[in-house]
C-alpha positions in Angstrom: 109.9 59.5 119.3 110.6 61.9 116.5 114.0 62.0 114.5 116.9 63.4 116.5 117.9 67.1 115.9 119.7 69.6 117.5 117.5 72.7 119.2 120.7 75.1 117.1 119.7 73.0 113.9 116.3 73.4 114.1 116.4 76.9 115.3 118.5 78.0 112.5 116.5 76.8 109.4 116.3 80.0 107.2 113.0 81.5 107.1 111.6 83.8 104.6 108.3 86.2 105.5 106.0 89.2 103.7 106.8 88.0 100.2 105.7 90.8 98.0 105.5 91.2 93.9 106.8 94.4 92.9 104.4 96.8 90.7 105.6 94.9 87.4 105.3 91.6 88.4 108.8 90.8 87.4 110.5 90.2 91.3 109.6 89.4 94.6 110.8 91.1 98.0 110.7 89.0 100.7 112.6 89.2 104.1 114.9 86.2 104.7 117.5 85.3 107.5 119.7 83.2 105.6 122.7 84.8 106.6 121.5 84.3 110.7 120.3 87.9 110.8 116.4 89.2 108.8 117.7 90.7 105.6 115.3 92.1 102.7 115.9 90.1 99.8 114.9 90.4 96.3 113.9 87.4 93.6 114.1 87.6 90.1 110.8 85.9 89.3 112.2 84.3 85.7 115.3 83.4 86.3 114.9 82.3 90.1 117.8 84.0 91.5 117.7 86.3 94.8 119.8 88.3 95.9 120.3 90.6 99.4 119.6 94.1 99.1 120.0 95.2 102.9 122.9 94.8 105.6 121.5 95.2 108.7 119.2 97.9 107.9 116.4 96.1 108.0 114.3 95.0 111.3 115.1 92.0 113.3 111.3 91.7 114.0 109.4 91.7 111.1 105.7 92.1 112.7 104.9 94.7 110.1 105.6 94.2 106.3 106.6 96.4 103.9 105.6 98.0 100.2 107.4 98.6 97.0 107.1 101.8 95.5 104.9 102.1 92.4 108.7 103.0 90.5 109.4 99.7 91.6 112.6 101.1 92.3 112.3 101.8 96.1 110.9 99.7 99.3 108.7 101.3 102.2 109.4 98.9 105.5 109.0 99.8 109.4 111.9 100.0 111.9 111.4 100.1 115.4 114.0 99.7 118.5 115.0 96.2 119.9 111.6 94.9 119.1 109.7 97.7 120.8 106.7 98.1 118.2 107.3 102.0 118.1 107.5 101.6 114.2 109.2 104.3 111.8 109.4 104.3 107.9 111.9 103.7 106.1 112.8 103.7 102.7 115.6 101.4 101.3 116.4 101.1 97.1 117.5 98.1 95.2 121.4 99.0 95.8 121.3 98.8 99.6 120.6 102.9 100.4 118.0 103.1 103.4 117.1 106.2 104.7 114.2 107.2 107.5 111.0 108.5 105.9 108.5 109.2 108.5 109.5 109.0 112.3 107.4 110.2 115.5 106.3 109.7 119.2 104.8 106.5 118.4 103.9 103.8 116.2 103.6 103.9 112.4 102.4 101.3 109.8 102.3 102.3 106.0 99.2 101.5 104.3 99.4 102.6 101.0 101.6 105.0 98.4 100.4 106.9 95.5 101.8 109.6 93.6 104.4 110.5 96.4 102.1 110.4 99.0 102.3 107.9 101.7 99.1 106.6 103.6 99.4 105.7 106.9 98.3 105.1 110.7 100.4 106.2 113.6 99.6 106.3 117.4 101.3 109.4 117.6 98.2 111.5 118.8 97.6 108.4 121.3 95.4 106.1 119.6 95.9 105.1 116.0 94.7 107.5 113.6 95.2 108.3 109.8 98.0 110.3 108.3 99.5 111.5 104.9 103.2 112.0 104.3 104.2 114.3 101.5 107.2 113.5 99.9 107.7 116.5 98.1 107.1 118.6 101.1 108.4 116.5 103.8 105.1 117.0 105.7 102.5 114.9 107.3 99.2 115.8 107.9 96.8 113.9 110.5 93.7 113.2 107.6 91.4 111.9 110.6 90.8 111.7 114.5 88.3 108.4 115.5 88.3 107.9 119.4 88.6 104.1 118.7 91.0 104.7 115.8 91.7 104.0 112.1 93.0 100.9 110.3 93.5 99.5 106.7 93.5 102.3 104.7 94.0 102.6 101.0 93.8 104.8 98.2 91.1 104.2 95.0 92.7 103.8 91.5 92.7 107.1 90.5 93.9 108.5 93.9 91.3 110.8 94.5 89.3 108.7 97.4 90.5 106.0 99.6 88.8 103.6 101.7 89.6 102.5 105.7 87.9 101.2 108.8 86.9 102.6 112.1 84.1 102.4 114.7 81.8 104.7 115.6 79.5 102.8 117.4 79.1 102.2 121.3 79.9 98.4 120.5 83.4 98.0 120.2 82.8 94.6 118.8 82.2 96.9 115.7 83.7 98.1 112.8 82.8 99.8 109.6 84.2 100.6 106.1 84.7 104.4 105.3 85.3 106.2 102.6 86.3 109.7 102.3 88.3 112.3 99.2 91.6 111.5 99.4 92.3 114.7 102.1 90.3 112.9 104.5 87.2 115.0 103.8 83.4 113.7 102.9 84.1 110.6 104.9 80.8 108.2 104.6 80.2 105.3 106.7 78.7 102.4 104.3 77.3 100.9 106.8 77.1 97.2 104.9 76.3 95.4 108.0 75.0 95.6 111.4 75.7 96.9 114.4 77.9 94.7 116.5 79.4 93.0 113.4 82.7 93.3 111.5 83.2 94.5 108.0 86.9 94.6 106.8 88.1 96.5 103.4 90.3 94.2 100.7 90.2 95.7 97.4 89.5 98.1 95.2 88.4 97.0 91.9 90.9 98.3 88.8 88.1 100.8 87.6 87.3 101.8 91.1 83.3 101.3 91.1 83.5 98.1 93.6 85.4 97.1 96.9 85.8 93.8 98.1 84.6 93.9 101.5 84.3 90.9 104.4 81.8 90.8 106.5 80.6 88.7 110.0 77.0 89.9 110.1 75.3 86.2 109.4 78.2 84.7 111.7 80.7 83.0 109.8 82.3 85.2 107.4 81.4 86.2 104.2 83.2 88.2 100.9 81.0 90.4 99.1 81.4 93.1 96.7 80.0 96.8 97.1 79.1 98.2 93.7 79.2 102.0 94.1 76.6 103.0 92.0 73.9 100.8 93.3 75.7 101.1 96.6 74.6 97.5 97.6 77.0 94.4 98.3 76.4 90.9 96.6 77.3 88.3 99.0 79.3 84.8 98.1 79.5 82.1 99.7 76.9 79.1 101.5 77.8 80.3 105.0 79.6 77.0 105.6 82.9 78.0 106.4 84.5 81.3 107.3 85.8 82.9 104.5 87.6 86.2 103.6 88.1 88.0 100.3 91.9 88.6 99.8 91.9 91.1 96.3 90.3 91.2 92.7 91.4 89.1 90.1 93.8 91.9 87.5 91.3 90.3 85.1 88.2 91.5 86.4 86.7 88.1 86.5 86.6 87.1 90.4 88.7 87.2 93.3 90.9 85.7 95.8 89.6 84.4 99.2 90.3 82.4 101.8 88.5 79.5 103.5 88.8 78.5 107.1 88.3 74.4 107.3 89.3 72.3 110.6 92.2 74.2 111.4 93.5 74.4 107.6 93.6 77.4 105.5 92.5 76.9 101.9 92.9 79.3 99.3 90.2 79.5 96.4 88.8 81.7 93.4 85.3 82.9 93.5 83.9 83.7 89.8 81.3 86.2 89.8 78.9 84.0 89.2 79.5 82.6 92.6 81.5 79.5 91.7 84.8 78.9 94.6 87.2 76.8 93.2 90.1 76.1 95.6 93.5 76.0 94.9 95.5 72.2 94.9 97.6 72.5 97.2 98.0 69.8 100.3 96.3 70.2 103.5 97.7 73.3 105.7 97.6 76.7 105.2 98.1 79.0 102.5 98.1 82.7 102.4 98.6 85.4 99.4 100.8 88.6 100.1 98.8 90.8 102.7 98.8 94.1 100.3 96.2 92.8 97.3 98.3 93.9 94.4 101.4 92.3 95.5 100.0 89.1 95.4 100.0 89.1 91.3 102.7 88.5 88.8 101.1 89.0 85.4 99.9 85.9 83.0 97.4 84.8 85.7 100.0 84.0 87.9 99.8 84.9 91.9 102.5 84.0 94.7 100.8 81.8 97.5 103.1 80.7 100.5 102.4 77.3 101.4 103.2 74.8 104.3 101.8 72.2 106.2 102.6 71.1 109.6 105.6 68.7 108.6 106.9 71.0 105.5 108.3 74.5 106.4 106.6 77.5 104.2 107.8 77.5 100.9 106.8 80.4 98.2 104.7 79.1 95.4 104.3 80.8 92.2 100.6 79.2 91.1 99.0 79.8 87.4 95.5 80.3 88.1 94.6 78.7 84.5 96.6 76.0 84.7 96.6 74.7 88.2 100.3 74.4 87.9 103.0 75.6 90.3 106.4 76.3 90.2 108.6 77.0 93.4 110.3 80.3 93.9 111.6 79.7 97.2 111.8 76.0 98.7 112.0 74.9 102.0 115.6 74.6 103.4 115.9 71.4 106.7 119.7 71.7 106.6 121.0 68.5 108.2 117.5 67.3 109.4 115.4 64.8 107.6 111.5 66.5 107.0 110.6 63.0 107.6 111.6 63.9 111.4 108.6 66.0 111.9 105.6 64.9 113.5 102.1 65.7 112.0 99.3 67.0 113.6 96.1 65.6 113.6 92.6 67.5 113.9 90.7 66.5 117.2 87.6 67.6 119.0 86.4 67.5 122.6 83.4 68.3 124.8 83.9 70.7 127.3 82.5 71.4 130.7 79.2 73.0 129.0 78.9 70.6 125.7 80.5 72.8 123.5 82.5 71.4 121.4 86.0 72.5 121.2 88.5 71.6 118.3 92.3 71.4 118.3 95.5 69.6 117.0 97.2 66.4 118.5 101.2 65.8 117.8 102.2 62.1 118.6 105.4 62.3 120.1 105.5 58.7 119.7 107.1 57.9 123.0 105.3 55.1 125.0 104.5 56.7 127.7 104.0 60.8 126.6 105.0 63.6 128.3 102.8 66.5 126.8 103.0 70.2 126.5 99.6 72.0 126.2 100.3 74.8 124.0 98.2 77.3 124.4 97.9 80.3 121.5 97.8 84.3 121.9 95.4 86.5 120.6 93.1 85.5 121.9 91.3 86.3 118.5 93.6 83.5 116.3 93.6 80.0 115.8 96.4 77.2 116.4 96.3 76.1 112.3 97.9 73.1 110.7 101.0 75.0 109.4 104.8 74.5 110.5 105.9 75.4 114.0 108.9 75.4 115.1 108.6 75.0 118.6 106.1 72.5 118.5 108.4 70.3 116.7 111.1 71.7 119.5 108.6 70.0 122.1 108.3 66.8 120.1 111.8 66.4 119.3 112.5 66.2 123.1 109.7 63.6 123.8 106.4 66.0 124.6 103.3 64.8 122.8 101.8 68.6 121.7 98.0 69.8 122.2 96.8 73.1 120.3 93.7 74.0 121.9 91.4 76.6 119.6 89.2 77.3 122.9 86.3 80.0 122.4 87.3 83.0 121.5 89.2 81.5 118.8 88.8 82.6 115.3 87.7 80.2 112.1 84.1 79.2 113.5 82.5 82.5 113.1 81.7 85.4 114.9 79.2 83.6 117.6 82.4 81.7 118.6 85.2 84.3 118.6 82.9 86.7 121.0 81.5 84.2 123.4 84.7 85.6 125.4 83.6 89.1 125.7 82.9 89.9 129.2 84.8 86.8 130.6 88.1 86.4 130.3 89.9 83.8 132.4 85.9 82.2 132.2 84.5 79.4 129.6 87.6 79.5 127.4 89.9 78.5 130.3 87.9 75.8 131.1 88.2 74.7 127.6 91.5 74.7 128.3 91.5 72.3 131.5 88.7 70.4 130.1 90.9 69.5 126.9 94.3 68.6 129.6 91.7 66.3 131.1 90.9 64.5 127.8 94.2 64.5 126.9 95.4 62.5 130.4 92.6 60.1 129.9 94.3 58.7 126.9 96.5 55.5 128.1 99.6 56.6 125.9 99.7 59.3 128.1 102.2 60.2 131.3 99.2 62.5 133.1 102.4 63.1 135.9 104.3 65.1 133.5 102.1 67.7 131.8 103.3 70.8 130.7 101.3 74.2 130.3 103.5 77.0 127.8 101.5 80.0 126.3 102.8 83.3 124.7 101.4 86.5 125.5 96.8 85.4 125.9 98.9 82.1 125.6 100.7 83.4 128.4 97.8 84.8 130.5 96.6 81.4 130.2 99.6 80.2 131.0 99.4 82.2 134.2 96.3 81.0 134.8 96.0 77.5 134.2 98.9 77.2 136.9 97.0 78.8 139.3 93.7 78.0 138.8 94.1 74.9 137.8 97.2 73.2 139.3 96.6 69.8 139.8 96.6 69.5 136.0 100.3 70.6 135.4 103.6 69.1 136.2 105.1 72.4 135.0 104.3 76.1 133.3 106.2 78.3 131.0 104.6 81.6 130.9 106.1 83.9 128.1 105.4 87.5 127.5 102.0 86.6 129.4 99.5 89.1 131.3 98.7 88.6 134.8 97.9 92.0 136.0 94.4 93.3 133.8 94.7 97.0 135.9 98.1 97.1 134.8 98.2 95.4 131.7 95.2 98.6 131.1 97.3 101.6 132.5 100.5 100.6 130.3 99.8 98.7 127.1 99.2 101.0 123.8 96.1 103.0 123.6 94.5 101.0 120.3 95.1 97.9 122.6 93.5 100.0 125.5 90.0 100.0 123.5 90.7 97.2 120.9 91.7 94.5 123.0 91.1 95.0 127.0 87.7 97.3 126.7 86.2 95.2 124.3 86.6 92.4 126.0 86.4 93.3 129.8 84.9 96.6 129.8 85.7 100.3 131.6 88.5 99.0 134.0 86.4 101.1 136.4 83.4 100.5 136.0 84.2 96.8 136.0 87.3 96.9 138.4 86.1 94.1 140.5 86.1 91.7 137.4 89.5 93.1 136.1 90.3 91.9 139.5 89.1 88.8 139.7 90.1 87.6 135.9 93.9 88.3 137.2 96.1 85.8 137.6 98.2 87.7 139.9 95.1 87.3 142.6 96.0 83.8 143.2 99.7 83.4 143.3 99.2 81.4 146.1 97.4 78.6 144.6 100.6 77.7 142.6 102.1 74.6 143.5 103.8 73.6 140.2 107.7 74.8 138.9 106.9 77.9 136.9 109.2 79.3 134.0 108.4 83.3 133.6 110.1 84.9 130.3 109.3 88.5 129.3 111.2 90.8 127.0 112.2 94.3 128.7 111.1 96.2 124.9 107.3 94.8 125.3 105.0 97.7 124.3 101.9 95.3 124.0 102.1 93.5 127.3 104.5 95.2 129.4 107.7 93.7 131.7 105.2 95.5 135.0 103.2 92.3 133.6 106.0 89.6 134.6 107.7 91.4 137.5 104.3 92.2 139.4 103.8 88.6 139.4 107.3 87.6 140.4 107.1 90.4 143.6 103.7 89.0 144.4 105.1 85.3 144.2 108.0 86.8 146.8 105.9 88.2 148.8 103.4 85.2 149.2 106.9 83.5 150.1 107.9 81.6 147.0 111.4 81.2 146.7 113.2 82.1 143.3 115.9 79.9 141.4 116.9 76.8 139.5 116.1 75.1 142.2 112.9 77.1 143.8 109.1 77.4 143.2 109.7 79.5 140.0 112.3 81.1 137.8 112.6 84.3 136.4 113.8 85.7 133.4 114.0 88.8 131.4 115.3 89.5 127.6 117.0 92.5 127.5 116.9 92.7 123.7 113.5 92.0 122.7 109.9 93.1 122.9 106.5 91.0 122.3 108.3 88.0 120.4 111.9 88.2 118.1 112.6 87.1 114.4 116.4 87.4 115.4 117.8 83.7 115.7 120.4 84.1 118.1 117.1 85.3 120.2 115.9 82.4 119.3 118.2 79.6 120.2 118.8 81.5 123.5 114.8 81.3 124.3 114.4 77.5 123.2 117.2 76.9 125.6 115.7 78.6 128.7 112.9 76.4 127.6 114.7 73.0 127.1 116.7 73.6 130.2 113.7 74.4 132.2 112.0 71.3 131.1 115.1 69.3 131.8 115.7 69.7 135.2 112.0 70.0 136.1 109.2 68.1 134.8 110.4 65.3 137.1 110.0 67.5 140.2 106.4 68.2 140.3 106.1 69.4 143.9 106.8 73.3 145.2 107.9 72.9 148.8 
């Protein structure tokens, strides 16, 4: 077994999350939760000291980040209500003084800021589109109406075009890189790939005659940069592992990027000769700042936030001459011994069709295992071999841990990630059962107490493993899951109307009998297994209809609720798709722990 901790101890580790250089390079903004509540923070970079700038202003869910003004003086963040996702800006300056910026019907995320004028996209129109807030004049102006929306927006150097992506095309697998003047007129599509494919924006260069672009169109992705004049893109990379530009070197030489290997992230330099030579740093994953020029603090020096699935992030300050780091912001384990943490290691299966499907295995070390199958959201992300807390909850209390990255999951290319358009609740769900089934075939493990616990597509499949599948489980915990796809259509927000359930399922009309039959809620009477249901009352992506159409459908298929019935029932009054908050936190790992206590070794539903 793992080293002994308390759930509160591990739960309240300080964490710290969308570190950002400010425009001189001389501090860092990060938000940190040191004091038991997310606070914005700010580090001088020389002399290593932080201090808090915000009391409470800030959000308790940090899903967006935020940017510094190019004054350096003020910080652009997003403030929604109890988790809801309904984001305004905000503006808060170095002495604590936060004030709302831009605030409508919907939900806002800041892109960019130049010259007073703020860059953004808001679903206030319905689906997310592009707008421009005048400071001077208090105004905003919409700059552009897509049907399937806008995203990733920025202005060029001199602030007179900017750059963004939409989709045009009648493949909603597709997206494109515009750019248009910087009032939204003369947009041009450059069409650097094909149709079907992605191509993401990254960076402008300093001069403004290239963008770093990534691309999917040869399957695994690629960086490139466009070169305005010829108005062609030079491709780098061997096509060996997905990769994605990040933001041009201040230099001029090369570029950041980011390689996808086995479940690790590894960050690199590209020269532009072509030459990738990765960072050394152990084996996890590391990411730079999401806006490009916050990731640079002058001298050839670039923040990088590192961790690995026994050490918690910590924020690296790495000289890209040198190779040598210095830490900014270390790791804090309180009371527990790091050497308490289990480790994960990489594994592959075959599933029912002879694809091969890779993962991560955590040893509990108990002799026989119990074993939670942890199944990640998304679906378009990957289970990757950085610190989690609640994996290392499960192992801590005994459960062996399985990460399945079924299909659908990103970091093997596009092939991969879109084998589950058209068929949700299909192949990749079978990945999942087929990788229980080589899990119970090891001897070290207890096949009578296997758990299934997914959050939001981890909860669908949460939802669905139990009921599809329930001769595998001893148990389910189904948080913020979906289990009604009409319903999930009708009331989730409109950019995940298109972007998430048409893409991958189609006109809930024209394909209602599939919506149907890819619903967990169709076979609540299959379930024969203790089921925990958790779902936060603020949810704007998956709503609560999700979790309380599946408990009246469990009542009326005569399933009893309670402690001690077929399932239990709960809903968190305070948050929305996930919290940051930690009292949130303790309170949901102890619905889980008590859950898990009482019933893993009562595996029947009478």
């Amino acid at each position: 077994m793992t080293g002994d901790f308390s759930l509160e101890s591990l739960a309240r580790l300080p964490v710290f999350s969308r570190p950002a250089a400010s425009p001189d390079g001389e501090r860092v903004a990060v938000y940190y939760d040191s004091t038991g509540r997310n606070e914005l923070h700010v580090i001088d970079v020389g002399t290593g000291e932080m201090r808090q700038v915000s009391d409470g202003e800030v959000p308790r869910n940090v899903s967006q980040p935020f940017g510094w003004a190019p004054d350096g003086e003020r910080i652009y963040y997003h403030l929604d209500d109890a988790g809801d996702e309904q984001h305004d800006i905000w503006e808060i300056d170095l002495d604590g003084n936060a004030a709302p910026v831009v605030e409508d019907s919907g939900q806002c995320i800041l892109n960019d800021i130049d010259d007073g004028k703020l860059l953004y996209v808001s679903s206030a129109d319905g689906q997310m589109n592009l707008y421009r807030y005048d400071r001077e004049t208090e105004t905003s102006e919409q700059l552009a109406e897509y049907e399937l929306g806008v995203f990733h927006a920025s202005y060029g150097p001199d602030g007179d075009r900017m750059v963004y992506m939409s989709n045009e095309s009648d493949d909603l697998t597709n997206m494109d890189v515009y750019v248009a003047d910087a009032d939204g007129s003369n947009p041009r599509n450059l069409e650097l790939g094909i149709d079907g494919n992605e191509t993401h924006f990254e960076d402008w260069s300093a001069d403004g005659t290239k963008l770093l672009v990534s691309d999917n169109a040869a399957d695994k992705t690629r960086s490139g940069v466009y070169d305005f004049e010829s108005q062609s893109v030079e491709w780098f990379g061997d096509g060996e592992y997905v990769e994605d530009g990040v933001a041009f070197l201040p230099d001029g030489s090369g570029f950041l990027a980011l390689r996808k290997r086995d479940a690790a992230v590894v960050p690199l330099v590209y020269d532009f000769d072509g030459t990738a030579t990765e960072l050394d740093l152990p084996t996890g994953v590391a990411s730079f700042p999401l806006y490009s020029d916050s990731a640079f603090l002058g001298d050839g020096r670039v923040l990088v936030e590192g961790t690995t699935p026994t050490q918690r992030p910590a924020l690296l300050v790495y000289d890209l001459e040198t190779g040598e780091t210095e830490t900014l912001l270390e790791p804090v384990y309180g009371d527990i011994d790091p050497e308490s943490f289990a480790d994960a290691e990489y594994i592959t299966f075959e599933s029912h069709d002879g694809t091969d499907i890779g993962g991560l295995l955590y040893d509990s070390g108990e002799r026989p295992s119990k074993a939670v199958v942890k199944v990640h959201g998304g679906p378009p992300v990957q289970d990757q071999r950085n610190f989690k807390r609640r994996t290392q909850f499960f192992l801590n209390r005994g459960y062996s841990v399985l990460e399945i990255n079924y299909r659908g999951s990103i970091g093997r290319g596009r092939e991969f990630k879109d084998s589950l358009i058209g068929d949700w609740g299909g192949a990749e769900q079978a990945d999942v059962a087929e990788g229980v089934r080589w899990l119970r075939d090891k001897d070290w493990i207890d096949e009578d107490e296997i758990v299934v616990y997914g959050g939001s597509y981890g909860g669908y499949s949460a939802y669905w493993q139990m009921v599809r599948y329930p001769e595998l489980y001893t148990a389910g915990i189904a948080w913020v899951g979906v289990t009604d796809l009409h319903d999930m259509y009708e009331n989730t927000m409109p950019h995940f109307q298109t972007g998430l359930m048409e893409k991958y399922m189609g006109d809930p009309d024209e394909n209602h009998d599939l919506y149907r039959e890819r619903s967990p809620i169709e076979y609540t009477e299959n379930l024969d297994s203790p089921l925990l249901m958790v779902h936060g009352v603020n949810d704007h992506r998956v709503p609560v209809s999700q979790a309380r159409l599946f408990r009246d459908a469990l009542d009326e298929a005569g399933f009893e609720e309670g402690e001690d019935g077929d399932f239990e029932y709960e809903e968190l009054g305070e948050e929305g798709h996930g919290t940051n908050d930690i009292e949130q936190k303790i309170r949901s790992m102890e619905l889980v722990a008590d859950f898990l206590d009482r019933r893993v070794a009562t595996n029947c539903v009478s």
